[in-house]
GUDRENTOR-65866 format. One line per 2 residues: number of its first residue (from 1); their letters; for each residue x, y, z of C-alpha. Coordinates in nm, 4 decimals. Each point is the difference from the previous one (the first is absolute). Layout:
NUM) a) X/Y/Z  ...
//
This chain:
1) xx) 0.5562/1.2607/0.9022  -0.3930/-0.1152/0.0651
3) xx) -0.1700/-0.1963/-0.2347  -0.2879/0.2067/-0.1742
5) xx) -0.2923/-0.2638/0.0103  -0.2335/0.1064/-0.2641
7) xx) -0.3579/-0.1498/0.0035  -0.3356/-0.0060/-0.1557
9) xx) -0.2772/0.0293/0.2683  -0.3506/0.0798/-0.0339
11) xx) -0.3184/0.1524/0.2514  -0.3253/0.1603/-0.1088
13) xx) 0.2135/0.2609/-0.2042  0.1062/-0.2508/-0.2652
15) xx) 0.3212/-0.1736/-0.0609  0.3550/0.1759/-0.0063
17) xx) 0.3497/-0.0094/0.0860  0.1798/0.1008/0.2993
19) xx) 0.2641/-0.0392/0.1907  -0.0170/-0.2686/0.3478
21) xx) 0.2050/0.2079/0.2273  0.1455/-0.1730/0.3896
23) xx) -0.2934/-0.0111/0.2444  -0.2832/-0.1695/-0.1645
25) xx) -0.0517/0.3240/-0.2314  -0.0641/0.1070/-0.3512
27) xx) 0.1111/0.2615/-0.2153  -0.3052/0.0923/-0.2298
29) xx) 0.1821/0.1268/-0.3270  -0.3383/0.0038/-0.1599
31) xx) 0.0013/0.3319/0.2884  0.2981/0.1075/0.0042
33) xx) 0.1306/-0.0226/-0.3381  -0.2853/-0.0350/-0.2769
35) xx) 0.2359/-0.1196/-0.2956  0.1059/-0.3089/0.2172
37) xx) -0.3296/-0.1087/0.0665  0.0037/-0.3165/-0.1836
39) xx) 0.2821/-0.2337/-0.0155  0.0649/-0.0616/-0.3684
41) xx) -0.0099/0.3801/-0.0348  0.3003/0.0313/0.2676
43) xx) 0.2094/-0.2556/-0.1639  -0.0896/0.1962/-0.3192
45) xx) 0.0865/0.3027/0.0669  0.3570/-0.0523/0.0832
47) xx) 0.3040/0.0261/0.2501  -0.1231/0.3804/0.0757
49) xx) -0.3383/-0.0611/0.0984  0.1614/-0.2900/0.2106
51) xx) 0.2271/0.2346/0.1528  -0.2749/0.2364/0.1438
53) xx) -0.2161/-0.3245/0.1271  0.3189/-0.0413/0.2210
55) xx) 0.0653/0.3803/0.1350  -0.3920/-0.0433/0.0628
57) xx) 0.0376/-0.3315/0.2157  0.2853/0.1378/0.2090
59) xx) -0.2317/0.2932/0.1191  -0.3506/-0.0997/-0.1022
61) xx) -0.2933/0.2504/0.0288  -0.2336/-0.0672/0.2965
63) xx) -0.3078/0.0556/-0.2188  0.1139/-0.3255/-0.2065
65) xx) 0.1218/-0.2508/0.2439  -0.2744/-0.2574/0.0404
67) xx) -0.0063/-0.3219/0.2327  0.0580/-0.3106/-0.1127
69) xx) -0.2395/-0.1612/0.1127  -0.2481/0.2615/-0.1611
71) xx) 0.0953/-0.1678/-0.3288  0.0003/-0.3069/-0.2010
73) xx) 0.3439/-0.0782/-0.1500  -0.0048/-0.0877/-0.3638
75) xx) 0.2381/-0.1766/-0.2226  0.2505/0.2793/-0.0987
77) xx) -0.1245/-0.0099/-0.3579  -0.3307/-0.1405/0.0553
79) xx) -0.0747/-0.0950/-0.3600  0.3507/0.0034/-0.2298
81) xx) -0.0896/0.1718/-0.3195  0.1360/-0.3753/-0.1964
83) xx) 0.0392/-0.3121/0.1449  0.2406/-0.1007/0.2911
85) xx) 0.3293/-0.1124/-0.1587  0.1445/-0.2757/0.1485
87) xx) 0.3125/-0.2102/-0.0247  -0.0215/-0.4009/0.0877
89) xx) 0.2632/-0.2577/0.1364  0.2293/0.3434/0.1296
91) xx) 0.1672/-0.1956/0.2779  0.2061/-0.2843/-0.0377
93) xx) -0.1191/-0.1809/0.3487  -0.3575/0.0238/-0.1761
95) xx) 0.1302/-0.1157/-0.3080  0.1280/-0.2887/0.1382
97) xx) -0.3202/-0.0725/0.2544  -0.2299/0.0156/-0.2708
99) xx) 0.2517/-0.2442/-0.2219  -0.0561/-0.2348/0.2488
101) xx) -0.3389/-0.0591/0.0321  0.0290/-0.0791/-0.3537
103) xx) 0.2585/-0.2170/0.0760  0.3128/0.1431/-0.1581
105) xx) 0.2759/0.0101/0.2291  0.2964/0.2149/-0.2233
107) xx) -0.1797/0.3336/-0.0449  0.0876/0.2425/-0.2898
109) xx) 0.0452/0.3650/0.0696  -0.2513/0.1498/-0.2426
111) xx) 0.1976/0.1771/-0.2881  -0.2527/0.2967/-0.0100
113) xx) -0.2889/0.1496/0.2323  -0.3413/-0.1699/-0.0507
115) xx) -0.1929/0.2783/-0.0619  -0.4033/-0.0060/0.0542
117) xx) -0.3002/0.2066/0.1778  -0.2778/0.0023/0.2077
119) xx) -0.3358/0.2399/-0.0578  0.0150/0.3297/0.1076
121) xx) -0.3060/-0.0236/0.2250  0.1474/-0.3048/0.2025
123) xx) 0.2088/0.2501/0.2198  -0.1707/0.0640/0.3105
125) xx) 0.0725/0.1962/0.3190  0.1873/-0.1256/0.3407
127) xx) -0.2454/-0.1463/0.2458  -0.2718/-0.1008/-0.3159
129) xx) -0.0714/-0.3646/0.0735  0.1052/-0.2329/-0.3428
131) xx) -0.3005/-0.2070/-0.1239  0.0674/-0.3903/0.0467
133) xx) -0.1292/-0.0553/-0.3347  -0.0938/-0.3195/0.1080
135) xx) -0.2313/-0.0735/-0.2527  0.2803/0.0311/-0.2891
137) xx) 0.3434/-0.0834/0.1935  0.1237/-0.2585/0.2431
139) xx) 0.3197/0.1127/0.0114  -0.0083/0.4087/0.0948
141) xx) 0.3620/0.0981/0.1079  0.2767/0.3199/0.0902
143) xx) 0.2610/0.1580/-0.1186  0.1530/0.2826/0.1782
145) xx) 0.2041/0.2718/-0.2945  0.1769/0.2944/0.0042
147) xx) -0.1775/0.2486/-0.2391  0.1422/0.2670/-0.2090
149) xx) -0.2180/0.2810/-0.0924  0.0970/0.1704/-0.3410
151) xx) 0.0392/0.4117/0.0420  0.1336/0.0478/-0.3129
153) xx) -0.1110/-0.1092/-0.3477  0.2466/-0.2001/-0.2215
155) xx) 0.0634/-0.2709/-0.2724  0.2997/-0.2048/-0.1165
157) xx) 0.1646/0.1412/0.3923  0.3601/-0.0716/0.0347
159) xx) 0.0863/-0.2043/0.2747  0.2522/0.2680/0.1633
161) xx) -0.3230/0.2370/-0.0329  -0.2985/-0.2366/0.1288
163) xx) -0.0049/0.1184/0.3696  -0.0088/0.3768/-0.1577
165) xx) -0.3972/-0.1235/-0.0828  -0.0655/-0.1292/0.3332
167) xx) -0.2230/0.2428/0.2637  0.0076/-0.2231/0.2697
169) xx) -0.0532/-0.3443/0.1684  -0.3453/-0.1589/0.0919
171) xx) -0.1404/-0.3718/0.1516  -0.1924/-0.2076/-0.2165
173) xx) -0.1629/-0.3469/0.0445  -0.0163/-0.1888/-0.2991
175) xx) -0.3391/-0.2676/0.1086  0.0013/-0.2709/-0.2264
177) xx) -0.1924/-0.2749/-0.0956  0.2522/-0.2615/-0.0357
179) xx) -0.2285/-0.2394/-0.1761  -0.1466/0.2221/-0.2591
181) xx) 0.3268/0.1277/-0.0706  0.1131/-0.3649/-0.0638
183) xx) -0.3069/-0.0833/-0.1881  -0.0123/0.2816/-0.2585
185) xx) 0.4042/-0.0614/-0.0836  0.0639/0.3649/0.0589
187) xx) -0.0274/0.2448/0.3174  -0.2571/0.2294/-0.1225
189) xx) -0.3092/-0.1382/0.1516  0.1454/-0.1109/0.3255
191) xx) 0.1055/0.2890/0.0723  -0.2343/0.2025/-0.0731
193) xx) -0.2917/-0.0975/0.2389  -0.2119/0.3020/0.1168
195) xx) 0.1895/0.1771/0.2972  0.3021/-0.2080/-0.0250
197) xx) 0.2696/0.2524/0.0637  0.0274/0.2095/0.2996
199) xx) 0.2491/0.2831/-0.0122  0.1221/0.2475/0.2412
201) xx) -0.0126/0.1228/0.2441  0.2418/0.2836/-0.0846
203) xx) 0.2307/0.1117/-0.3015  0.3396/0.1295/0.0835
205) xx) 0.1280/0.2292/-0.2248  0.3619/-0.2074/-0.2007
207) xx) 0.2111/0.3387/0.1502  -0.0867/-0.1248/0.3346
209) xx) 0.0560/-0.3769/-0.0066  0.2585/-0.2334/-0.1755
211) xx) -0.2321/-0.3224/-0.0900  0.3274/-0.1849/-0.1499
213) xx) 0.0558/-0.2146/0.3383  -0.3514/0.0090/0.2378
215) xx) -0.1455/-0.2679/0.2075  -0.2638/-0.1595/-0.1260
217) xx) -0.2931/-0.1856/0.1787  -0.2969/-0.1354/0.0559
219) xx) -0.1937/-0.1667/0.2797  -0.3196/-0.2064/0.0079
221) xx) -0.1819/0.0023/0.3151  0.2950/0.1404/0.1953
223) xx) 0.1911/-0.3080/-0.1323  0.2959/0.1234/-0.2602
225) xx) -0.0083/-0.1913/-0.3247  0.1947/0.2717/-0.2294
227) xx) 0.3834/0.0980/0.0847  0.2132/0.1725/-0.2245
229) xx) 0.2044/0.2788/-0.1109  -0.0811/0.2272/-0.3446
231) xx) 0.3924/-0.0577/-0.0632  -0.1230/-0.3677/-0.0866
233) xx) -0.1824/0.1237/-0.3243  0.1320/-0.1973/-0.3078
235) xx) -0.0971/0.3565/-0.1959  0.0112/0.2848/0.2311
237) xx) -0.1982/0.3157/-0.0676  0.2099/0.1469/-0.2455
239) xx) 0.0302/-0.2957/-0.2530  -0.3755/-0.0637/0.1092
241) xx) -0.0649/0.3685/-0.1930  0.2446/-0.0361/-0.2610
243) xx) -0.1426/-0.2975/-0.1279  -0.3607/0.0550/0.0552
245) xx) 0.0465/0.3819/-0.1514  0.1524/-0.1640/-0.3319
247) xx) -0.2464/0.0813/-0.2481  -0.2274/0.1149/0.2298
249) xx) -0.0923/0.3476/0.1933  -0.0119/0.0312/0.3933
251) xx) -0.2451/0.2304/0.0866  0.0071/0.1830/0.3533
253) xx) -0.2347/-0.1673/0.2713  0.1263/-0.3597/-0.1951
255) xx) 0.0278/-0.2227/0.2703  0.2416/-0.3311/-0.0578
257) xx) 0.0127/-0.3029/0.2795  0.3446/-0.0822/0.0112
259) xx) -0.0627/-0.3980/0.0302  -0.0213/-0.1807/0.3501
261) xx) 0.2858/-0.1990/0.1751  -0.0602/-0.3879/0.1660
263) xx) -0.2437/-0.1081/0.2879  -0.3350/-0.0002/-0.2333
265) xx) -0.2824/-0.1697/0.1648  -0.0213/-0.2641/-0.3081
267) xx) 0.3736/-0.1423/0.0602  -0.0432/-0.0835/0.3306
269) xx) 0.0238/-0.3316/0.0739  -0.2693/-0.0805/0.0721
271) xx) -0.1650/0.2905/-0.2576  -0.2159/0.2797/0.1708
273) xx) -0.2582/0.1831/-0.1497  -0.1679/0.3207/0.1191
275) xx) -0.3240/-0.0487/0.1953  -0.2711/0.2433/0.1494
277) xx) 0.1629/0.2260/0.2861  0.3246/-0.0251/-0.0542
279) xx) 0.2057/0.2865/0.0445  0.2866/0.0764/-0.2150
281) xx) 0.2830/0.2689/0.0943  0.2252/0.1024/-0.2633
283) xx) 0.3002/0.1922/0.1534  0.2802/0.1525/-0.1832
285) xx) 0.2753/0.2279/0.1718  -0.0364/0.4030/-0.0329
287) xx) -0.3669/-0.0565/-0.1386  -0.1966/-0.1247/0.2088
289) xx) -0.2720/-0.2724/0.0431  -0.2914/-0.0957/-0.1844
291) xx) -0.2518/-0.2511/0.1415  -0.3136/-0.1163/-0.1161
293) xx) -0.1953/-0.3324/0.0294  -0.1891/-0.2551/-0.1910
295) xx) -0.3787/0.0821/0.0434  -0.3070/-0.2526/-0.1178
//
């Protein structure tokens, strides 16, 4: 079975979803199917809705198959209705790189997900240059995550029913100011520098992809710095939901970064920091790749 990539693009119509069918083309579903125009709306609107998006790609209407290169990708969900949720220290490799630039050599496996967020309006679209924020960080770095998009809304989600919430898998880039997220003693601010998390370039719906065991990557300047499996997660997806959903409603078009695996720029030996033009790739199998680099 294909993949069905589903996008947010925009031209001199207006933003909307569609549908990036083989041979650099577009399915406009703003065109072809009103009710789908906008991404949240899709997820929204359920498994049936979903269902005709599909029968639509596999014979799409001439009258709403764009080029490409006609449009701009967006971010799939260009501005999440909450913040991003994101999980820290995911990986034990980068649980035990970052415990050694602290100088700890026996690293704990963390007992429970570290829960925080970054603001809403960070996320940005693939090929939308980063800001260096030079004038507030030093220390700008990557992380490459899987991302799971929420399609159904929930609280207090069993475990054994967590992947029943998920619509599908994205990219995101989780920028950080290491130093600010040092200095404030929590993640917040470091994380939440304007434009600091590309995501996309696709979601693929959770019918068409198993995200329990994907490559993971990322590359900096062609050179690779990230390698890892989604099998490595301390938490995978499921506990990620079940814990995060205790207390707490999902809502659909939620997005959660699933945490980021070893090879960060600031455990290098020696440490590397982002700098002006360089290019990050952020691969992960069945999705895709995002790339975007670090403008002035």
């Amino acid at each position: 079975m294909a993949f069905l990539r589903l996008i947010t693009f925009a031209d001199a119509a207006g933003s909307r979803a569609g549908v990036l069918l083989e041979g650099g083309r577009v399915l406009d579903l703003g065109a072809a199917m009103p009710p789908a125009r906008d991404m949240v709306a899709l997820i929204e609107a359920g498994p049936t809705l979903l269902t005709q998006v599909r029968s639509l790609a596999a014979n799409p209407p001439a009258a709403a198959v764009l080029p490409l290169a006609s449009v701009a990708l967006q971010a799939p969900i260009p501005r999440p209705r909450r913040n991003v949720f994101c999980v820290g220290r995911n990986y034990m490799d980068h649980v035990a790189e970052g415990d050694r630039t602290r100088g700890v050599t026996q690293s704990e496996v963390p007992k429970y997900p570290q829960f925080f967020t970054k603001a809403a309006d960070t996320v940005i679209a693939p090929g939308t240059p980063v800001p260096s924020h030079a004038e507030v960080t030093q220390w700008l770095d990557y992380e490459v995550e899987l991302v799971a998009v929420i399609g159904k809304a929930g609280a207090d989600i069993p475990k054994e029913k967590a992947l029943d919430h998920v619509f599908g898998w994205t990219i995101g880039n989780d920028v950080t100011g290491r130093d600010l997220q040092r200095r404030h003693g929590q993640w917040f601010k470091g994380k939440s520098l304007d434009r600091s998390c590309p995501m996309g370039p696709v979601i693929v719906p959770a019918a068409d992809l198993d995200a329990a065991d994907l490559a993971i990557g990322l590359k900096i300047n062609g050179q690779q710095r990230q390698s890892s499996r989604t099998s490595k997660m301390i938490f995978d997806v499921r506990e990620i939901i079940h814990q995060l959903s205790a207390g707490f409603t999902l809502l659909p078009g939620d997005v959660i970064m699933t945490g980021t695996p070893e090879g960060v720029g600031y455990a290098m030996q020696p440490p590397q920091t982002l700098k002006t033009g360089d290019v990050m790739e952020l691969t992960i199998e069945g999705i895709g790749t995002l790339t975007n680099a670090i403008g002035d």
